[in-house]
C-alpha positions as a Markdown table, in Angstrom:
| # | Residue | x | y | z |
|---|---|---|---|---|
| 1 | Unk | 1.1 | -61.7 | 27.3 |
| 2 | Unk | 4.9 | -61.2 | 28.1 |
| 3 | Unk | 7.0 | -62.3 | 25.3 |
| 4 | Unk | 9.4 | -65.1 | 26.0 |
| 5 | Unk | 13.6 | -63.9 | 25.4 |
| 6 | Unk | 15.0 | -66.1 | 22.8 |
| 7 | Unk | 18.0 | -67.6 | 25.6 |
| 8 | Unk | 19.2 | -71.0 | 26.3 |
| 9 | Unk | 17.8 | -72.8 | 29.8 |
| 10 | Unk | 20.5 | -73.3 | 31.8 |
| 11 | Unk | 20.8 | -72.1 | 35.3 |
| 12 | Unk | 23.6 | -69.5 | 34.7 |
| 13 | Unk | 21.4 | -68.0 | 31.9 |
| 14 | Unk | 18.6 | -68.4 | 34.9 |
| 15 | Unk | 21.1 | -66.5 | 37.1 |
| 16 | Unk | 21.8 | -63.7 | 35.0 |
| 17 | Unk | 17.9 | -63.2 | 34.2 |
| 18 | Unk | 17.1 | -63.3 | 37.7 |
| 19 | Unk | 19.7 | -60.2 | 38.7 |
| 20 | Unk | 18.9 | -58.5 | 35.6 |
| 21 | Unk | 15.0 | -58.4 | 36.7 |
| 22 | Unk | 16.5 | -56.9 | 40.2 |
| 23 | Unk | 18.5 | -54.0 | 38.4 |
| 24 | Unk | 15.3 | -53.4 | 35.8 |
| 25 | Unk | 12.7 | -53.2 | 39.0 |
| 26 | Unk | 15.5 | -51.1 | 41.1 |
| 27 | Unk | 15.4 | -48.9 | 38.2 |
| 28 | Unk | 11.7 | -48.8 | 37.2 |
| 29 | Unk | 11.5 | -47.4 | 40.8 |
| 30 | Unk | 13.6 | -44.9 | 40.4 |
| 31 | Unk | 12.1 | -43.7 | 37.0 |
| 32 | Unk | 9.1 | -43.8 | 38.5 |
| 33 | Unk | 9.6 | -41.3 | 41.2 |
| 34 | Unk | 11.9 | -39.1 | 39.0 |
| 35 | Unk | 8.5 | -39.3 | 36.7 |
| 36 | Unk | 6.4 | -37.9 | 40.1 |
| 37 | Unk | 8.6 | -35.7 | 41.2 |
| 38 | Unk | 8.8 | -34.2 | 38.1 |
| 39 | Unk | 5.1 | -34.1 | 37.2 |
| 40 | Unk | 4.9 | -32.6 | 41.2 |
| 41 | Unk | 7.5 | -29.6 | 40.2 |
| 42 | Unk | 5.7 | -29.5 | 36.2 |
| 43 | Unk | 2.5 | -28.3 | 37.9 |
| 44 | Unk | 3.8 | -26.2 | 40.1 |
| 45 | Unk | 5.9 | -24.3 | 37.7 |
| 46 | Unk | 2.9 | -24.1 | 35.2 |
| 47 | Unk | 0.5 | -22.6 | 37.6 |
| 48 | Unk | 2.8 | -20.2 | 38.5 |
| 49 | Unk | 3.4 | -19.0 | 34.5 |
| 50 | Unk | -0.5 | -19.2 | 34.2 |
| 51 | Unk | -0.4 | -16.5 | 36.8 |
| 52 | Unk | 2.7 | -14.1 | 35.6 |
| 53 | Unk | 1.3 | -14.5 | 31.3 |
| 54 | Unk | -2.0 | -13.2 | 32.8 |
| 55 | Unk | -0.7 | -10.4 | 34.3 |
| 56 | Unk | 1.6 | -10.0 | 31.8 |
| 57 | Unk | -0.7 | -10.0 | 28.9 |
| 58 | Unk | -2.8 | -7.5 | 31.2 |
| 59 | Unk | -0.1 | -5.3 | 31.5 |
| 60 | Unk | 0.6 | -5.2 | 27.9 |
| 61 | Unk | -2.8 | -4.5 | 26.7 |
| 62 | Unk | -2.3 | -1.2 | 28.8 |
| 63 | Unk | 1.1 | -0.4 | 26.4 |
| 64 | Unk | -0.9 | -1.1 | 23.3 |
| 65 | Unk | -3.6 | 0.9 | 24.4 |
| 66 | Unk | -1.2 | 3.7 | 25.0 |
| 67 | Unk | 0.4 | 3.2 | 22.0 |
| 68 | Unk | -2.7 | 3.4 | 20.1 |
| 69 | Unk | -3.8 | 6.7 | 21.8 |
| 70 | Unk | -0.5 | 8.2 | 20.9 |
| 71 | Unk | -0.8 | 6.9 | 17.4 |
| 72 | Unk | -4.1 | 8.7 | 17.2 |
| 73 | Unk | -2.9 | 11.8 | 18.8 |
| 74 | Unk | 0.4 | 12.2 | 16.2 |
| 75 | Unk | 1.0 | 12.1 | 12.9 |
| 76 | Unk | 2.4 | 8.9 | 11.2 |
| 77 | Unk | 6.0 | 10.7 | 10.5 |
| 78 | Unk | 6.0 | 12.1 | 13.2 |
| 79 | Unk | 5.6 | 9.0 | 15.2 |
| 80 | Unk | 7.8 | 7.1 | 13.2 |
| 81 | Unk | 10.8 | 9.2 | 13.3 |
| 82 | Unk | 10.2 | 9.2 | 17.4 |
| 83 | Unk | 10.2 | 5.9 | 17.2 |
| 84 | Unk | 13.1 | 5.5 | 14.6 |
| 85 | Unk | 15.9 | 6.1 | 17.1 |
| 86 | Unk | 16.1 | 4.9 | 20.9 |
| 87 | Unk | 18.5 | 5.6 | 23.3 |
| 88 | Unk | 17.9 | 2.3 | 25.4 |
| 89 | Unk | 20.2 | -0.6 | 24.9 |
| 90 | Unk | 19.4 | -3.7 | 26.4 |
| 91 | Unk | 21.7 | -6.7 | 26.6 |
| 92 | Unk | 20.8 | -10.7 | 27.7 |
| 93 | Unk | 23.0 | -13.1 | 29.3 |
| 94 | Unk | 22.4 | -16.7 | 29.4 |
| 95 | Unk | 23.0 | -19.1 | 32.3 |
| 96 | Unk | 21.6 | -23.0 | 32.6 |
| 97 | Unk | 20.7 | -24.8 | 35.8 |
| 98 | Unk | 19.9 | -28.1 | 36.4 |
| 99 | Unk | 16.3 | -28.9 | 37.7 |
| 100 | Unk | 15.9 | -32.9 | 38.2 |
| 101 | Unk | 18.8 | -33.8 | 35.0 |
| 102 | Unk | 16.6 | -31.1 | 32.9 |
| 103 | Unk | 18.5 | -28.2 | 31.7 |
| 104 | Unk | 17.1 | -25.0 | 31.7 |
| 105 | Unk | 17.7 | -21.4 | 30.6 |
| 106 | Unk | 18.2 | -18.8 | 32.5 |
| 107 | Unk | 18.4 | -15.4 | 31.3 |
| 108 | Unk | 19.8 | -12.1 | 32.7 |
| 109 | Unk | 18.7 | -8.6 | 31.3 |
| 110 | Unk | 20.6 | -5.4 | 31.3 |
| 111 | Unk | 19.0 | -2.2 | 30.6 |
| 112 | Unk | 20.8 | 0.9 | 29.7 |
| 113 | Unk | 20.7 | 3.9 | 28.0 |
| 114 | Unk | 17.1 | 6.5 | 28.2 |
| 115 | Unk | 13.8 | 5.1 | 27.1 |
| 116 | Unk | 12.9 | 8.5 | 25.5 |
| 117 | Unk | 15.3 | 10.1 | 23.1 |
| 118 | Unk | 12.7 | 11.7 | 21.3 |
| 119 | Unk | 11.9 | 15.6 | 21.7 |
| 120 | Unk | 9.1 | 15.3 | 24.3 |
| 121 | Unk | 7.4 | 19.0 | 22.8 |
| 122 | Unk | 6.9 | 17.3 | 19.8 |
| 123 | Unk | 5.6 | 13.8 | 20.6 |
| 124 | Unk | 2.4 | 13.1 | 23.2 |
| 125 | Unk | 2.5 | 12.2 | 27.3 |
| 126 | Unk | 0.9 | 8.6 | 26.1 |
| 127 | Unk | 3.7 | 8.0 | 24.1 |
| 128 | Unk | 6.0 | 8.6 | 26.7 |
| 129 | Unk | 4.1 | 6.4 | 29.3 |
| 130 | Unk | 3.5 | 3.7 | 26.9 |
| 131 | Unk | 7.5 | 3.3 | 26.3 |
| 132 | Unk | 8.2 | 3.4 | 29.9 |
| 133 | Unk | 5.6 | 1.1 | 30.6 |
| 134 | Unk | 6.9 | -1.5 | 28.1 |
| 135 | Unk | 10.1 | -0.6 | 28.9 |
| 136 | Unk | 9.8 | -2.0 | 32.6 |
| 137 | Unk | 7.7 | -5.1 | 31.0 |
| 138 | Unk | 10.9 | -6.6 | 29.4 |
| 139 | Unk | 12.6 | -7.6 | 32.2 |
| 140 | Unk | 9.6 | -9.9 | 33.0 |
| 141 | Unk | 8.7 | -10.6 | 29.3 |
| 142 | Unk | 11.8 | -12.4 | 29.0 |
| 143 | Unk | 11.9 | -14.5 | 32.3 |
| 144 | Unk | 8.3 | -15.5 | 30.8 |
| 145 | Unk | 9.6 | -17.3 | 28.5 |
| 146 | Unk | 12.7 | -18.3 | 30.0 |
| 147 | Unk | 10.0 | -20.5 | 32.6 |
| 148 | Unk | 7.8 | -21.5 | 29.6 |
| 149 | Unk | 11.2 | -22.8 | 27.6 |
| 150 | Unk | 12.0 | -24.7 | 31.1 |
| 151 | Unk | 8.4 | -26.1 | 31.5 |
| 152 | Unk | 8.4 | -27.4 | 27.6 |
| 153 | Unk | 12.0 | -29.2 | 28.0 |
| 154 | Unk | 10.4 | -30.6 | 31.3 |
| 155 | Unk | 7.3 | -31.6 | 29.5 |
| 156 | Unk | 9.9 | -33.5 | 27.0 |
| 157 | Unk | 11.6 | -35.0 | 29.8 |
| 158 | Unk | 8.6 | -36.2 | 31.5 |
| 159 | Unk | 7.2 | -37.6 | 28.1 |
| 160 | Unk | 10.6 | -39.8 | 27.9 |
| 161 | Unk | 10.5 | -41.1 | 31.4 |
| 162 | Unk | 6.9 | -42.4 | 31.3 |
| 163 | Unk | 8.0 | -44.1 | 27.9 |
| 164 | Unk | 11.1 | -45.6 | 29.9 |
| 165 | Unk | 8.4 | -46.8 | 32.7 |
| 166 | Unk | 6.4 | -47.9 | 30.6 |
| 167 | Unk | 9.0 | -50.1 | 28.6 |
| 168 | Unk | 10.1 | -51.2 | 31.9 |
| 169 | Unk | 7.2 | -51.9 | 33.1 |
| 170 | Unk | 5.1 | -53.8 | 30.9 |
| 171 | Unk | 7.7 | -55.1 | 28.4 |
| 172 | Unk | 11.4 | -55.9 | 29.8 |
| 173 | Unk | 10.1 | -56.8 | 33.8 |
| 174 | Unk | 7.4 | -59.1 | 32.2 |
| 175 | Unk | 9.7 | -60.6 | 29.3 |
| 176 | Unk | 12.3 | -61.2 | 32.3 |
| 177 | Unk | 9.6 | -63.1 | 35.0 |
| 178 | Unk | 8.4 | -65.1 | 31.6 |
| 179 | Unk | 11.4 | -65.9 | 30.6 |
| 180 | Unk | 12.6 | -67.2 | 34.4 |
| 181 | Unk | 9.3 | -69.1 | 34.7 |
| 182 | Unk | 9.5 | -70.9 | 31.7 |
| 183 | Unk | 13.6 | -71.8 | 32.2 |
| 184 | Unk | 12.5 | -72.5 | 35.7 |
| 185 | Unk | 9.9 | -75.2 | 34.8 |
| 186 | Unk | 12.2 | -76.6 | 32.0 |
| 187 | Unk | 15.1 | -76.9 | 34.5 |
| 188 | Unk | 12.6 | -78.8 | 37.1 |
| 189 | Unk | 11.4 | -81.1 | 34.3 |
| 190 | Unk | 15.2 | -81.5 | 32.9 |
| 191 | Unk | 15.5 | -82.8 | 37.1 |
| 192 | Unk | 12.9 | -84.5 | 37.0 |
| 193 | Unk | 13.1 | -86.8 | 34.2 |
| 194 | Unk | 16.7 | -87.4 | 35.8 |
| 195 | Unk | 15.4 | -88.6 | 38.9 |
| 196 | Unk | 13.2 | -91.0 | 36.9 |
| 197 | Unk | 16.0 | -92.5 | 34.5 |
| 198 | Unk | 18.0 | -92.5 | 38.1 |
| 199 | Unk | 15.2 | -94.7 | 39.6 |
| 200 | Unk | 14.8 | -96.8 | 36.3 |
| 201 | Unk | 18.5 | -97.6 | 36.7 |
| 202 | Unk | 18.8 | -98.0 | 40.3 |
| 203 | Unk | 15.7 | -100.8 | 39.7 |
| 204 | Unk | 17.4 | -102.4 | 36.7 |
| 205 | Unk | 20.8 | -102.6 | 38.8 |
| 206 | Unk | 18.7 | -104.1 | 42.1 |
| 207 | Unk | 17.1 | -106.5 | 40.1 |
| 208 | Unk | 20.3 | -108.4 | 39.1 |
């Protein structure tokens, strides 16, 4: 059951109930569909990102099974100190966009420099293939979870909406109509006994 707001039963309390229940359902509306919408572009989003991790993590089992051959194909020095210093740079820039009053990351990758700045007589072909290989994987690695940061905060968002409906909808819209019924029926019994003491008088007055 609803509970009653503690306010006095008058009609200009009555008034100011009645067009705060007209703001709270104009806005439970409009939560509401934000809530949809959002749920409508949350699934969309994640079946996509289902789609790029698998091909992702496909792609990068492929590197690590490269890297492994190389690793069995080389020394351990000799790996390492081909491995120890790389002539690739790589730089990210950050941007954030506004998806339905979420804000989201986006991120922009540069890529410069050589992948391989290792002597290629002394090191193996699977080496060389596996650093390319992961080399053109960042790019993609990184919008990965650029969309999976945007689908978490839109997660979060959606979570705080449906708390906001549901507030609105099965605490303040209920308290509100409770609270206007029961001023309502006090205000017509307040008339009421009125009319009666009105009668009583007009009776008393008639009869002398």
């Amino acid at each position: 059951m609803a509970k009653r707001l503690n306010v006095n039963p008058n009609r200009m309390e009555l008034s100011r109930l009645k067009k705060r229940l007209v703001v709270a359902k104009r806005g439970h509306k409009l939560l509401k569909d934000k809530q949809d919408a959002l749920i409508k572009e949350f699934l969309g989003r994640a079946r996509a990102i289902k789609l790029l991790r698998e091909q992702l993590e496909g792609e990068l089992a492929e590197c690590y099974r490269s890297f492994l051959l190389a690793r069995a194909q080389t020394l351990p020095a000799m790996l390492e100190q081909s491995l120890m210093i790389s002539g690739a740079s790589c730089s990210l820039e950050v941007a954030y966009r506004n998806v339905m009053s979420v804000i989201v990351p986006e991120y922009t990758v540069n890529q410069g420099g050589g992948t391989l700045s290792y002597g290629l007589a002394t090191s193996p072909g699977s080496l060389d293939i596996a650093l390319e290989k992961f080399s053109r994987l960042i790019s993609r690695l990184i919008k990965l979870a650029a969309d999976e940061k945007a689908l978490k905060l839109m997660a979060s968002e959606i979570e705080r909406t449906r708390r906001r409906v549901n507030a609105l909808e099965h605490v303040m819209i209920p308290s509100f109509k409770e609270t206007i019924r029961d001023i309502t029926m006090k205000l017509d019994e307040m008339e009421r006994s009125s009319q009666s003491r009105l009668m009583v008088i007009k009776e008393i007055v008639r009869s002398h």
